[in-house]
C-alpha positions as CSV (number, residue, x, y, z in Angstrom):
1,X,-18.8,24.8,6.5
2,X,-16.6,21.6,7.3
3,X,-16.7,18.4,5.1
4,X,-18.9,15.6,6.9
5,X,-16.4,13.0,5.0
6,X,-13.4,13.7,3.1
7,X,-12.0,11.4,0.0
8,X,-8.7,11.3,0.2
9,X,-6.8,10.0,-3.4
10,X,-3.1,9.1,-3.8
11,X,-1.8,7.3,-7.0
12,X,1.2,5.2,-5.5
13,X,2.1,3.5,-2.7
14,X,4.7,5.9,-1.6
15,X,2.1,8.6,-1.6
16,X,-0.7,6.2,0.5
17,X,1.7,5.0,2.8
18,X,2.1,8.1,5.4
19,X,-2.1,8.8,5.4
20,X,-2.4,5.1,6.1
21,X,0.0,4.7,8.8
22,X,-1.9,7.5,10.8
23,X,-5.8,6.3,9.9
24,X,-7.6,5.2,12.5
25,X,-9.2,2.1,10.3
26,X,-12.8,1.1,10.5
27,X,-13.2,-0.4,7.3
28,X,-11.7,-1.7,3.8
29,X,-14.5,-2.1,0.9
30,X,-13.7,-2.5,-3.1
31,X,-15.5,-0.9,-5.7
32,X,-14.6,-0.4,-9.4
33,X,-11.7,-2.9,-8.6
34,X,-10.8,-0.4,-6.2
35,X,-10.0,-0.3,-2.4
36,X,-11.2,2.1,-0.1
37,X,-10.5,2.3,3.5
38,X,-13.0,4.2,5.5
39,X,-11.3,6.0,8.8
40,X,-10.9,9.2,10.5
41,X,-7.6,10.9,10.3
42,X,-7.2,13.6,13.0
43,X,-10.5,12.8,14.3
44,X,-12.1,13.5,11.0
45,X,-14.0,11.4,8.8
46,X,-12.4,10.1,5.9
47,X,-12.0,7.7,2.8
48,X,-8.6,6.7,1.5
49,X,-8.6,5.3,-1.9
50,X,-5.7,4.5,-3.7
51,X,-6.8,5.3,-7.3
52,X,-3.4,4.0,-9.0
53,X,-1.7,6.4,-12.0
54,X,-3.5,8.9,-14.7
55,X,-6.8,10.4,-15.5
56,X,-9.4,7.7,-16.3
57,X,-8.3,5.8,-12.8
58,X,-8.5,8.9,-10.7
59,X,-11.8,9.7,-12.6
60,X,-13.3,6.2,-11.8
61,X,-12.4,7.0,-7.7
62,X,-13.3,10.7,-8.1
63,X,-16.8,8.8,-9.0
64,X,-17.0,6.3,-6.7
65,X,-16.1,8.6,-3.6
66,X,-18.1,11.5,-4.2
67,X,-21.7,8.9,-5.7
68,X,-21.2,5.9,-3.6
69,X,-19.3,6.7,-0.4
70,X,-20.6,9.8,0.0
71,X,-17.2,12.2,-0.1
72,X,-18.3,16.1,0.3
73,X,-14.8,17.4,-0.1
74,X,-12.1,15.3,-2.4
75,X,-8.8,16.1,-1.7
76,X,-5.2,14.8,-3.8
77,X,-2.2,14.2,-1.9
78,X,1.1,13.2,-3.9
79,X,3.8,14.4,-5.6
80,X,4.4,16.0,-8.6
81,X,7.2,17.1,-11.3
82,X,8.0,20.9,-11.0
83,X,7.4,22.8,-13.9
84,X,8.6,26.6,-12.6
85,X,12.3,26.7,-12.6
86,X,12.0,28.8,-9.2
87,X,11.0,25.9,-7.2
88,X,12.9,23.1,-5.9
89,X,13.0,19.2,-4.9
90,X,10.8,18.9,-1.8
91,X,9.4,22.1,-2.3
92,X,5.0,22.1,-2.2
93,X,2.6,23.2,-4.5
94,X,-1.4,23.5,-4.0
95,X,-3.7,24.2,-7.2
96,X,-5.5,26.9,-7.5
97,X,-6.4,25.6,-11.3
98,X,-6.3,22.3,-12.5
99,X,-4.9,22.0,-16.1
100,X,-5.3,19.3,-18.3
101,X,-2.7,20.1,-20.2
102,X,-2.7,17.1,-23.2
103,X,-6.7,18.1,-24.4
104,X,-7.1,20.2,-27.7
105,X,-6.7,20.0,-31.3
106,X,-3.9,18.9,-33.7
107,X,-2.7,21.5,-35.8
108,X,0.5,21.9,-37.7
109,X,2.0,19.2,-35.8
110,X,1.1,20.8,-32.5
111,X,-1.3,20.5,-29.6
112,X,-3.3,23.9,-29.1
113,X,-4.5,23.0,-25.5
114,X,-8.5,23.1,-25.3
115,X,-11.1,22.5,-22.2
116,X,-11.3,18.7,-21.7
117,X,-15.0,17.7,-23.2
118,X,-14.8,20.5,-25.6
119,X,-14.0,21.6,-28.7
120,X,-13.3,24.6,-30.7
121,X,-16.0,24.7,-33.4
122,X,-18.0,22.3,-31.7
123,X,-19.1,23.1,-27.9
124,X,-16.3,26.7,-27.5
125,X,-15.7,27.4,-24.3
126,X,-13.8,30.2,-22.1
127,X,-12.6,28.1,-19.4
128,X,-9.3,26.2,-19.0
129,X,-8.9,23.9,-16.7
130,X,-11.3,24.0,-13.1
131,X,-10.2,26.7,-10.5
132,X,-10.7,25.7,-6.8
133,X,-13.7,27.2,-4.9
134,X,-12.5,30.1,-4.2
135,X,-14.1,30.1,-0.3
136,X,-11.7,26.6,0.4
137,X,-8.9,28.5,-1.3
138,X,-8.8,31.2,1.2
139,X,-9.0,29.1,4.1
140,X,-6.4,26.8,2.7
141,X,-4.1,29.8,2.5
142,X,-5.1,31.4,5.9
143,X,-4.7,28.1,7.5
144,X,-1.2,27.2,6.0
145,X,0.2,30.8,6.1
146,X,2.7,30.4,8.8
147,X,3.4,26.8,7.8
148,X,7.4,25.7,8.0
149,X,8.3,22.4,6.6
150,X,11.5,20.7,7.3
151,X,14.5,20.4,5.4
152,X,15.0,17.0,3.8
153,X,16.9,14.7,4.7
154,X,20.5,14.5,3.7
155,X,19.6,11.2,2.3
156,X,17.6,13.0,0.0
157,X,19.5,15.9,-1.0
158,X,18.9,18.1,1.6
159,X,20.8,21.2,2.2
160,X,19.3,22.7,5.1
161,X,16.8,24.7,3.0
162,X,13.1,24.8,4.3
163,X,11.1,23.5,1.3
164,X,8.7,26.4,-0.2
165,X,5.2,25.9,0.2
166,X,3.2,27.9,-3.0
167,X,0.0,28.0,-5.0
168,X,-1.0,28.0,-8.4
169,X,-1.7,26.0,-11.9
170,X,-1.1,22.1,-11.4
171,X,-1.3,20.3,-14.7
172,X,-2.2,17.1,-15.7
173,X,-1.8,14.4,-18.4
174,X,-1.3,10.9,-19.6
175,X,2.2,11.1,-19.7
176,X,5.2,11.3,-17.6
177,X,7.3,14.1,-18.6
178,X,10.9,13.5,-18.3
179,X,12.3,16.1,-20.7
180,X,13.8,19.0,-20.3
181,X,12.5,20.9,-23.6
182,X,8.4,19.8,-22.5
183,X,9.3,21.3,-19.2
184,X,10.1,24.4,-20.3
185,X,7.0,24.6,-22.7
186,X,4.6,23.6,-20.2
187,X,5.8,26.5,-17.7
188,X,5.9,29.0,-20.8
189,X,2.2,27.9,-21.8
190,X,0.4,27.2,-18.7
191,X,2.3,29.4,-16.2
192,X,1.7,26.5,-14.1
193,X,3.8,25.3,-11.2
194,X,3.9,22.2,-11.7
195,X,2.6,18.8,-13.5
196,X,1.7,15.5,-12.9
197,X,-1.2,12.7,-14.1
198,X,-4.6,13.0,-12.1
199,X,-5.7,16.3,-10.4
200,X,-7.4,17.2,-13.9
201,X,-9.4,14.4,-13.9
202,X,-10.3,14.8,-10.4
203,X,-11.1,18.2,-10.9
204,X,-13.6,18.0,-14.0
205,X,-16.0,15.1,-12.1
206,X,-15.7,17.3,-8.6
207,X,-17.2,19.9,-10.9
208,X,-20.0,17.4,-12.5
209,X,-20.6,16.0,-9.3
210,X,-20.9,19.6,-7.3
211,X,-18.1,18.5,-4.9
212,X,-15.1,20.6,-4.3
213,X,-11.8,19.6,-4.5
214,X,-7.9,20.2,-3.5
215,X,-4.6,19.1,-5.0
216,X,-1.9,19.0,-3.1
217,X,1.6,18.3,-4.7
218,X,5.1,18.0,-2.8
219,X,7.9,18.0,-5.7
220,X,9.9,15.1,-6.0
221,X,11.6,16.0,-9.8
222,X,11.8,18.9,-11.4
223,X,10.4,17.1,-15.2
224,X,13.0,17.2,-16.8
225,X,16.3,15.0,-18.3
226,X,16.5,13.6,-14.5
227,X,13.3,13.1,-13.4
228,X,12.9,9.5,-13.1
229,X,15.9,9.2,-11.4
230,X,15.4,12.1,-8.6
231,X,11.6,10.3,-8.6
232,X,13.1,7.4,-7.5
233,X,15.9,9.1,-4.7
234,X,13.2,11.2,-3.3
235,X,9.5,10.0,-3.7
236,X,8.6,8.4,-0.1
237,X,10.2,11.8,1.5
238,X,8.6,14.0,-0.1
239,X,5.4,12.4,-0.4
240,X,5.2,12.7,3.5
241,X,5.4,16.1,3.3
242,X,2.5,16.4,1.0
243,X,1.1,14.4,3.6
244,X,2.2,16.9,6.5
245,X,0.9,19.5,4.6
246,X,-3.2,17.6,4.4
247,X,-2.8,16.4,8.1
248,X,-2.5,20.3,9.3
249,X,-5.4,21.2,6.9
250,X,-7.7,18.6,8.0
251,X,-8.8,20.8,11.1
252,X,-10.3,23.4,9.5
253,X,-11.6,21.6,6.2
């Protein structure tokens, strides 16, 4: 059953600036100290909110678009830092789990990741992290399964490769990770494909709030020594093809 409105969150600029060029604007509001521009993209309608960087911000818009404006279906579009060394620059990833990956308890020194809002001994739990529905997860993957994205740019490293387009874990946490040693621990832990600082958030209050949800993540670093430097060379390119990516799923969400 489609979405009658979609929320649509970015954190940056670079990652709005592609969904706003092509929304056909009705309106701008502000709530929370938040805007939101009210559209249709593709003929659907939509909300754009630009939610700004980590957890409680994305939570406060995940909030807002799914009590106040109405969102039945939140999606994420950005980029991310790649976590699995298979996976490239430019290359896209789309959660099947949402992993906040800095929750737990202190022990020995060390983190032992835990369910967000939960504790061992307190209120145990199973679960770890929020897996998509699985009925939007299959008609994301039918939808995108002949999908080709273009190379980047040579201003951007490209090489003529065709960016890879995957699913799996996305992480999430208050921090960005630009170290090579974390990178590898995250990937060994989490089996996840990648990591960046919302889609966790956005996640647990879709849950609360009985809306679904989809995170979509275009790489632009791979989280390691040089990732705020290859953030900064390839961010607005690959952002757009995060965008690509939502703009040929809008028909059929």
């Amino acid at each position: 059953m489609a979405a009658n409105t979609i929320g649509l969150i970015c954190a940056i600029p670079q990652e709005l600036a592609a969904l706003r060029r092509a929304l056909d604007h009705d309106e701008r509001s502000l709530a929370g100290g938040f805007h939101f521009d009210r559209g249709r993209l593709q003929g659907r309608p939509v909300i754009l909110a630009e939610a700004g960087i980590g957890k409680v911000n994305t939570a406060t818009v995940t909030t807002l678009l799914a009590s106040r404006y109405g969102a039945d279906l939140i999606v994420f579009s950005g980029v991310a830092g790649g976590l699995d060394p298979a996976l490239a620059i430019g290359d896209v990833v789309i959660a099947t789990r949402a992993i906040q990956h800095d929750c737990g308890v202190i022990e020995d020194g060390r983190l032992q990741a835990y369910q967000a809002g939960h504790v061992p001994f307190f209120n145990p739990t199973d679960e770890l992290g929020y897996p998509v529905e699985p009925g939007l997860l299959a008609t994301v993957k039918a939808r995108l399964a002949d999908v080709r994205l273009p190379p980047l740019s040579a201003a951007a490293g490209g090489a003529g490769r065709s960016p890879k387009l995957v699913f799996g874990p996305i992480l999430a946490g208050d921090q960005y990770i630009h170290c090579e040693h974390t990178r590898q621990r995250l990937h060994a832990e989490f089996q996840a494909k990648a990591v960046a600082m919302e889609g966790g958030a956005m996640a647990q209050v879709a849950r609360r709030m009985g809306v679904p949800w989809l995170e979509i993540r275009a790489l632009s670093d791979l989280a390691g020594a040089d990732s705020r430097f290859d953030f900064a060379r390839f961010v607005d390119e690959v952002a757009h093809s995060s965008a690509q990516i939502l703009g040929h799923l809008l028909p059929v969400l």
